[in-house]
Phi, psi and omega in degrees: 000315174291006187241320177299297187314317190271356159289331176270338193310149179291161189296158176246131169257124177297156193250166153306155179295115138348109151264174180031152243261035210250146187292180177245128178339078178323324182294334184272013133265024158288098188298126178341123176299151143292134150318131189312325165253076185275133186267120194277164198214040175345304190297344177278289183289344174313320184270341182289294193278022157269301197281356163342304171315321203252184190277323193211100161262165186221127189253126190220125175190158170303174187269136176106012188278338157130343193316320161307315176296304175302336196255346170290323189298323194284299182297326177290332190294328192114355193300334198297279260069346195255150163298153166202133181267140177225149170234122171268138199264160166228205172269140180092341177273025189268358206290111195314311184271331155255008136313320193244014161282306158336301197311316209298293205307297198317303180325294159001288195282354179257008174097357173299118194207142285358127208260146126359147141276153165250101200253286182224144169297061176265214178275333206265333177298277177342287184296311171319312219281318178307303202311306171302326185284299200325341190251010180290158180274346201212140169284133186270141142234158216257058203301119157263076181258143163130330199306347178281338129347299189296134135262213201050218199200318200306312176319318202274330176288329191296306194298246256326319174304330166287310191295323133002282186233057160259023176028053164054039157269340179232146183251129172243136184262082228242106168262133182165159174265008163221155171280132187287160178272062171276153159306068185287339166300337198275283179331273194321301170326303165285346170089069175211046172220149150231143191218128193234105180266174181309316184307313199265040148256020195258130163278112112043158147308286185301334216254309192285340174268316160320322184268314153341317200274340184289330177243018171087007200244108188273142175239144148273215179255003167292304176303328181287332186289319164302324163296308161299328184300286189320310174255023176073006193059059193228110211283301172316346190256312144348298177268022180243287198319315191285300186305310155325328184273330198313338187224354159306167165294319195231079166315315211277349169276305174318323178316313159283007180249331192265135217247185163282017166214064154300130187298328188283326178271323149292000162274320189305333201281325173328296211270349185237333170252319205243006165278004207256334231238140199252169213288294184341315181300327196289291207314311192280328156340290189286308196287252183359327179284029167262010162285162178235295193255124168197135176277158201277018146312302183270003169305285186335281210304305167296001194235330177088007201249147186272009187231036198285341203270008194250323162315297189273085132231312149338291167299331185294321210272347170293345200047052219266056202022048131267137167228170163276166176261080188119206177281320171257179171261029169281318184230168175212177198216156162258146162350164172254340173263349147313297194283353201269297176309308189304332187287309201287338180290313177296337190288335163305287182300338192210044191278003165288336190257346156323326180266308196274356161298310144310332141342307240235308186287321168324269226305310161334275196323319198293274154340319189258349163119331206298045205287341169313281211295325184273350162285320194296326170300323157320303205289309179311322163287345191060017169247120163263007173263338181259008184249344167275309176334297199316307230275324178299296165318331152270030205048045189237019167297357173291314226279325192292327182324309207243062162057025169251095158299317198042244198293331177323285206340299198307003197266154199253147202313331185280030220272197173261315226264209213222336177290277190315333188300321203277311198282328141348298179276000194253292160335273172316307184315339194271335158315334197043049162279076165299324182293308173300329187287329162310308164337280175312313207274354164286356162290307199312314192281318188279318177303328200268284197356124146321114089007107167274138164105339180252191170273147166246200179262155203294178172291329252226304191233022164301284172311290171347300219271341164296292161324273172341307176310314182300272159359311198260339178282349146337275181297338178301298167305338185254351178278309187296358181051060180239134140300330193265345167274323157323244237292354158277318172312310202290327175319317172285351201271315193289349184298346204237280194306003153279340191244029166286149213283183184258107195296212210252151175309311157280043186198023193285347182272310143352290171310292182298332194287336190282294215281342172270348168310303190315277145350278201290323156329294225257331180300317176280342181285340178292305196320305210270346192278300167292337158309294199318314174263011174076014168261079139001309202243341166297284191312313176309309161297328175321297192274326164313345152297298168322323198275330172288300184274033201239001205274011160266359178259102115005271175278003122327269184001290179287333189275330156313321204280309212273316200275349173288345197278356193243337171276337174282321166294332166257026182251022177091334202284031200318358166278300187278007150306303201290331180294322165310307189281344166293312184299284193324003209218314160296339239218338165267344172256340167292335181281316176112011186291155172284148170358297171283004171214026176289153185306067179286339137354278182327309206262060135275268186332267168359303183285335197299286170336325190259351186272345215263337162282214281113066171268047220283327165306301223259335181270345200281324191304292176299347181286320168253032159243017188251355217299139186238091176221292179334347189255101187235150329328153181311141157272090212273358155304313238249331200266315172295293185289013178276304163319343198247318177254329160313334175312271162332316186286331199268334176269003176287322204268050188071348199270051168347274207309328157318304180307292213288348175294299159008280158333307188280010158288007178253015164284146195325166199230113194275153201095338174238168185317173167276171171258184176300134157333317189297287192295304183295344184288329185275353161277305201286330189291319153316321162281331180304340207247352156290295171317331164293285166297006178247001147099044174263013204319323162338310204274292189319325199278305155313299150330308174305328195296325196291328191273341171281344173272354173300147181277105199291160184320109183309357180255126188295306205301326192296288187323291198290353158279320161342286189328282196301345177287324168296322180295299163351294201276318157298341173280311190289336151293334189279324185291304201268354176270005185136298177293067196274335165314313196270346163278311173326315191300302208296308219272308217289333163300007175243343157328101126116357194288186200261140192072349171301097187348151159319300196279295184330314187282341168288337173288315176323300197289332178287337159276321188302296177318279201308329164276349181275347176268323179315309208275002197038063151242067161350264186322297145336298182286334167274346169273333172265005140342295202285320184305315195301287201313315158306262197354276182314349198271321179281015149224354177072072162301073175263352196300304194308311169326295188308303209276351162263010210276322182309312171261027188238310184328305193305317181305317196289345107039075189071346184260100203299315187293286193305312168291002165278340180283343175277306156005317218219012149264098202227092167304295166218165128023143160021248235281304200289344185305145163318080149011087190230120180218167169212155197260187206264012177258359190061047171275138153284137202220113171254139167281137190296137160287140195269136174284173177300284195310342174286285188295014152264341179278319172274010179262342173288296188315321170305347193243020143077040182277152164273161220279320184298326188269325186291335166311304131027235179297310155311355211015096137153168258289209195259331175283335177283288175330296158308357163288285184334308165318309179306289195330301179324311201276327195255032171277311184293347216045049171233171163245026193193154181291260195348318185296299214286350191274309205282316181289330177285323179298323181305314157330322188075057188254293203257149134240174192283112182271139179305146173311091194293136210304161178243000000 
C-alpha cells in the first residue's frame, strides 16, 4: 500500500532550511474560549456536524463574521463524535516543516498513533503519513482556522494528498476569509463539500436579538430591522454596536445615528481590512466609496485606473467587505458600514478630490443612459449647472414636469447657465409658481441668445435646451389657461421633437422612450388646449394621438384616455367612450394609483354613458367616485361636467327643480381653469331644455339667446355643430310655447342630415315626432318616432327617448313596428339591455337597466329562492339583497316580487324554466 502511495505523491519542492530550534507553540492548539456573550447557532453547526461526515468542510467569511466562534463552540462541544484536532494558523506557518509539525503534533493529540517522524516533508513523508491515517479505526478531524494566513500552493497539494488517500479517515475543517488553493471544485462536484459563506454567517433576527439580550440592550422591532438592515448580519459590527448601546440611555434612538466610522468599528476595519491592503488597494478603495452599486467600468472611469475588474475580483475572493451586487460579478458593492468609513476617511484626507470624482461618475452615468444617478452625482458634487445640462440633454425635463424632481427639488432658485434657468422654471411649475416659472424661463431666453462677440450653447446642447425651453413654456401656458398660447408653443415644440439629433448608442431606447414622454406632454396639453377652445373633433386626434404616444407614461395616458372618453361621449359616441374610459380606469389599477389619484374624468365619462342609456344606478355609482372636490387645483372640466351630469341624474329620476339648482355648481371655480367651451355650451343648452320641461319655454328661449352671441368657434366643423345643438333646442321651445310649425321648420333640416352630431340629430327627430302630435299628424310623428328610435339604438341613446316619452306614447299605441324598435334599443347584451314591458291597456313601458348584480339577483327571485338563500348563493348579506330587491321592483315598475318576475319574463329577461318530469 505504501509503495502504490508513493507512486501518486506530489514531486517535493524543498522548502527553505529552518533556522533554529524552536519549539511549538501550545497555545495553537487550544481550541479558542467562548465569548462571554456567546450566541448558540443551531442552524450552523447542525451543517458543521453534517460536513463532517464528508472530506472537506469550508468556513469562509470576512473578518469578524463569527467564523472562529462558530467552529470552536461546534469543536468544544463534542458534537462531531469524531477525535478532533485544531490548529490556529498564523503568518509563516505556511513554511513546510513547521506546517506539518503542526499537523503531526495536533494529529497526536487527536490519538492518531503512530505519527510519523518528520525527519524532511517529502514524498516519503507524505505517504507514511496517509498510510497511518488510512489505518486508524475511527475517523479524526483536522479543524484549520486560519488557512487565509498560509501562502503559496505547495502547502495546500501536500494536505489534498493526504487527504486524498486517508481512506475517508481524515476530515478537514478549513477557516479563513478566503478559499484556500485546495481542488474545491472537484469535492463540490462529488457532493463531498460543505460550505459555510459570509450570507449564512450573517445573523438572523432572532440570533442578532439573542445577542441584544445578552447584553442587555432592549430594541423594538423596528430598532432591530434597522440594525440589521445597517450592519448587515456582520456578527463584529453587532457585537460592536451592543457594546456601544449597552450603556446609553436611549438605544432605540442611538440605533440610528451610529455609522461605520463610529471609532471602535473604524479601528476594527482599519486594522483588519485596509491595513493588510497595499496603498493602490486603499486609493482605489477610498475613491470608489462614493459609489453605492458599481461596475468594474464605472470603477475605471472614477479612478483613472484599467484594472479595476481584476482589483475587485480579488477583493471579493478576499472578503476584504466587496461583494457582488446580485445574482451576478457585473457589479459589486462595499459593506455598508465598511463604505460609511471609506466615506468619512476620504472626506478627511482628499475632500478636495471629492467633486471631481463625482464629476467623473455624472459623466459615466451620463454616457450610459443612467440619468437619476447621473444627475444625483452632479448634485453630490454640488454643480448644478451640470446635473440641469445632464437632465436637459437627456430629454428628461418631463419627468421634472410631472413632480418627479428627485435631486433637483435641492437646487437653487437662482442658477446661472441657461439649462439651470429652465430646470427652475420647470421646477416653480410643480409648485404651480406661475410668475417664477416665467421669470426663470425669460432669464432662460436672454441667456441661450446669441451675443455678439459671445458664446453661446454648444450645438451639442442647443437643440435639447431649446426644446426643453419649448417644453416648459408649453405647460407654463396651460397652468395659466391661455390655450392659444399652448398651441402655438406646442406647435413649435413637437416640430423640434421631430428633429432631435440621434442619441448615443448607449441610451437610444432611454432616449427615445424620455422623448416620446415628451411628445406624449406635450400633445395632451394641445388635446386639452383645443377642447378648451371648443374644436372638439381636433382635440379628439390630438389626444388619441397622445394616448399612442403616452404608453411607457402611465398617468399621460390615463389623463388622454379620460379626457377623449368625455369628448367622445358627448359627441354620442358611448361604446367607444365607455371602451376609452375602461382603459383608463383599468390601467389606474394596474398602476396602483390611490384614491386621490384615481382617473374622475374616466368615471365621468362613464356615468355620462350610463346616463344617455338611462342607467340611473350605474351613473349615481360613478358620480360618486367622480366627486371633484379631489381635484386640487380645481378643474373648471371636471367641475362642470360633474355638475352637468349630476344634473341630467336628478332629472332622470323627476327632481326638475334639483336638477336645474345642479347646475349652478358649475361656476368657474377660483384658482382654476375655465371649463371647455363645449362643455359650458352644453350647461346652457341643458338648463334650456330644464326650462322647457318646467313648462318655461320663454325662459329657455332667453337662455339660448346668450349662445347666439357667443363667440364661435374657430373650428369650423365645431362652430356648425353649436349651431345645430342651439338650433335643436330652440325648436323644442318653440314646440312647447305653441309654434309647432316654426319647430318643424327649425328641426326638420338637421333631422337625419349628414355632419350632424349624433345626439343633435336624435333630438331633431324627437322634436320633429313632438311637433307632429301637437299639429295632429299621427302619421308624420311615428315616422319620426321611428327614425329617433334608429337613431338612438346603435349606442342605446335612451335618455333623450325617455324626456320626450311624455308626449310620445300615445303614438306608439297599436303600432307593433315602433315597439320592436324599441325592443332592439339596447346599450349591450343581457344586463345592460332596455327594459320594455306593456301593461295591460297595451301600454308600452320603458324602464332602468337592470345591473349585472340586479340580474342575479332576479334570477334567483324567478327560481322562488328566499331572500337568506339568494344571499347566500351570492355571498353578501341579506339587507344588500333586499336593496337590490327595491331596485328590481321600481326599474320594472312593479310592486311585489312575483309582478317583477312575470314582467322581467314578459321581457325576456328571465326565462321559464321547463317542468320537471314526474
Amino acid at each position: 500500500m505504501t509503495a502504490d502511495l508513493a507512486r501518486t505523491a506530489p514531486a517535493y519542492r524543498p522548502a527553505p532550511e529552518v533556522t533554529g530550534d524552536d519549539p511549538l507553540l501550545q497555545s495553537k492548539f487550544a481550541v479558542p474560549e467562548p465569548p462571554r456573550f456567546l450566541v448558540a447557532r443551531p442552524r450552523l453547526t447542525q451543517r458543521l456536524a453534517r460536513g463532517v461526515r464528508e472530506p472537506v468542510t469550508l468556513v469562509v467569511g470576512p473578518a469578524g463574521a463569527g467564523k472562529t466562534q462558530l467552529v470552536a463552540s461546534w469543536a468544544a462541544s463534542g458534537a462531531s463524535g469524531f477525535r478532533t484536532g485544531w490548529i490556529t494558523l498564523e503568518e509563516d506557518d505556511g513554511h513546510a516543516p513547521v506546517f506539518w509539525a503542526y499537523v503531526l503534533e495536533a494529529l497526536r493529540r487527536a490519538g492518531v498513533e503512530p505519527t510519523p517522524a518528520l525527519t524532511a516533508p517529502d514524498r516519503s513523508f507524505l505517504v507514511r503519513l496517509a498510510a497511518t491515517l488510512a489505518e486508524q479505526p475511527s475517523p479524526v478531524v483536522l479543524v484549520l482556522d486560519g488557512v487565509s494566513h498560509l501562502t503559496g500552493q505547495q502547502w495546500a497539494t501536500d494536505l489534498e494528498f493526504v487527504l486524498r488517500h486517508a481512506g475517508r479517515m481524515l476530515r478537514l475543517v478549513l477557516v479563513g476569509r478566503w478559499d484556500p488553493p485546495l481542488p474545491l471544485h472537484r469535492y463540490r462536484l462529488a457532493g463531498r463539500l460543505e460550505e459555510i459563506r459570509s450570507e449564512d454567517l450573517a445573523f438572523t433576527t432572532t440570533e442578532a436579538t439573542e445577542l441584544l439580550t445578552l447584553h442587555h440592550v432592549p430594541l423594538s422591532h423596528h430598532g432591530m430591522d434597522q440594525l440589521l438592515q445597517h450592519t448587515e448580519g456582520w456578527a463584529a459590527g453587532l457585537r460592536l454596536f451592543a457594546m456601544a448601546l449597552e450603556d446609553a440611555g436611549n438605544a432605540e434612538t442611538l440605533v440610528a445615528t451610529i455609522t461605520g466610522n463610529e471609532a471602535t468599528i473604524a479601528e476594527y476595519f482599519v486594522d483588519e481590512v485596509l491595513r493588510i491592503q497595499p496603498d493602490h488597494v486603499r486609493t482605489f478603495l477610498l475613491e470608489t466609496s462614493i459609489l453605492d452599486v458599481f461596475t468594474p467600468e464605472l470603477a475605471e472611469a472614477v479612478t483613472g485606473r484599467t484594472d479595476a475588474r481584476w482589483l475587485l475580483t480579488a477583493l471579493c475572493r478576499q472578503n476584504a467587505f466587496v461583494q457582488p451586487a446580485g445574482d451576478g460579478l457585473t457589479a459589486y458593492r462595499c459593506h455598508r458600514l465598511f463604505a460609511e468609513l471609506l466615506q468619512a476617511q476620504l472626506n478627511r484626507t482628499a475632500p478636495d478630490r471629492i467633486p471631481g470624482l463625482h464629476r467623473r461618475a455624472c459623466a459615466w452615468f451620463a454616457a450610459n443612459g443612467q440619468v437619476s444617478e447621473a444627475i444625483g452625482h452632479a448634485a453630490e458634487a454640488g454643480d448644478w449647472d451640470l446635473a440641469a445640462t445632464t437632465l436637459i440633454e437627456a430629454h428628461a425635463i418631463g419627468r421634472v414636469l410631472r413632480g418627479d424632481p428627485g435631486r433637483l427639488a435641492d437646487m437653487p432658485r437662482d442658477p446661472s447657465s441657461a439649462a439651470g434657468s429652465v430646470v427652475a422654471a420647470a421646477l416653480a411649475l410643480t409648485i404651480r409658481d406661475t410668475d417664477e416659472a416665467a421669470a426663470r424661463l425669460h432669464r432662460a431666453g436672454e441667456l441661450m441668445a446669441p451675443r455678439p462677440g459671445g458664446d453661446g450653447p454648444a450645438p451639442a446642447v442647443a437643440l435639447p435646451l431649446a426644446l426643453a425651453h419649448q417644453v416648459t413654456g408649453v405647460m407654463l401656458a396651460r397652468l395659466r389657461d391661455q390655450p392659444e398660447r399652448v398651441l402655438q408653443i406646442a406647435a413649435t415644440a413637437l416640430a423640434g421633437l421631430e428633429n432631435q439629433g440621434e442619441p448615443r448608442a448607449a441610451e437610444v431606447r432611454a432616449a427615445e422612450l424620455r422623448i416620446l414622454e415628451l411628445r406624449a406632454l406635450v400633445l395632451v396639453a394641445k388635446g386639452d388646449a383645443q377642447s378648451r377652445i371648443g374644436a372638439v373633433d381636433a382635440a379628439a386626434v390630438t389626444l388619441t394621438e397622445a394616448a399612442g404616444a403616452a404608453t411607457e407614461s402611465p398617468e399621460l395616458r390615463i389623463e388622454a384616455l379620460s379626457h377623449l372618453a368625455l369628448i367622445e361621449a358627448h359627441r354620442g359616441r358611448l361604446r367607444h367612450a365607455e371602451r376609452l374610459a375602461d382603459q383608463a380606469t383599468e390601467l389606474a389599477d394596474r398602476i396602483g394609483l390611490d384614491t386621490a389619484g384615481r382617473p374622475v374624468g374616466a368615471e365621468l365619462a362613464l356615468a355620462w354613458v350610463a346616463l344617455e342609456r338611462f342607467d340611473v344606478d350605474t351613473a349615481g355609482r360613478h358620480l360618486r367616485a367622480a366627486d371633484p372636490r379631489r381635484i386640487r387645483p380645481a378643474d373648471g372640466m371636471i367641475h362642470a361636467a360633474f355638475a352637468l351630469l349630476r344634473s341630467r341624474r336628478l332629472q332622470a329620476r323627476g327632481e326638475l327643480r334639483s336638477a336645474f339648482t345642479a347646475l349652478g355648481d358649475a361656476a368657474p371655480v377660483p384658482g382654476g381653469q375655465a371649463a371647455p367651451s363645449w362643455l359650458s355650451r352644453e350647461l346652457t343648452l341643458t338648463r334650456a331644455r330644464l326650462q322647457i320641461a318646467m313648462g318655461r319655454p320663454d325662459l329657455a328661449l332667453e337662455t339660448i339667446t346668450t349662445l347666439a352671441g357667443a363667440t364661435p368657434s374657430p373650428n369650423g366643423d365645431a362652430a356648425r355643430d353649436e349651431t345645430a345643438g342651439v338650433t335643436v333646442v330652440r325648436a323644442a321651445a318653440l314646440a312647447a310655447a305653441g309654434d309647432a310649425e316654426g319647430a318643424r321648420q327649425l328641426a326638420e333640416p338637421l333631422a337625419g342630415a349628414a355632419g350632424v352630431p349624433a345626439p343633435v340629430s336624435l333630438d331633431a327627430w324627437l322634436v320633429l315626432a313632438t311637433a307632429a302630435v301637437r299639429r295632429g299628424r299621427a302619421g308624420e310623428a311615428r315616422a319620426a318616432l321611428r327614425q329617433a328610435l334608429r337613431a338612438a339604438a346603435p349606442e342605446s341613446q335612451r335618455r333623450a327617448v325617455q324626456q320626450a316619452w311624455g308626449e310620445l306614447r300615445r303614438v306608439l299605441r297599436d303600432d307593433d313596428e315602433l315597439a320592436r324598435l324599441y325592443r332592439q334599443l339596447r346599450g349591450a347584451p343581457h344586463a345592460e339591455r332596455p327594459s320594455i314591458a306593456a301593461t295591460a291597456d297595451g301600454e308600452i313601458v320603458v324602464v332602468e337597466t337592470l345591473s349585472k348584480r340586479e340580474m342575479q339577483v332576479l334570477e334567483g327571485m324567478a327560481a322562488m329562492l328566499p331572500t337568506e338563500e339568494i344571499a347566500a348563493s351570492l355571498y353578501v348579506s341579506v339587507n344588500t339583497v333586499k336593496t337590490h330587491v327595491r331596485s328590481i321592483l321600481r326599474k320594472l315598475s312593479a310592486s311585489r316580487r312575483n309582478e317583477a318576475v312575470r314582467r322581467a319574463r314578459s321581457l325576456g329577461l328571465v326565462t321559464e324554466k321547463p317542468a320537471q318530469p314526474t
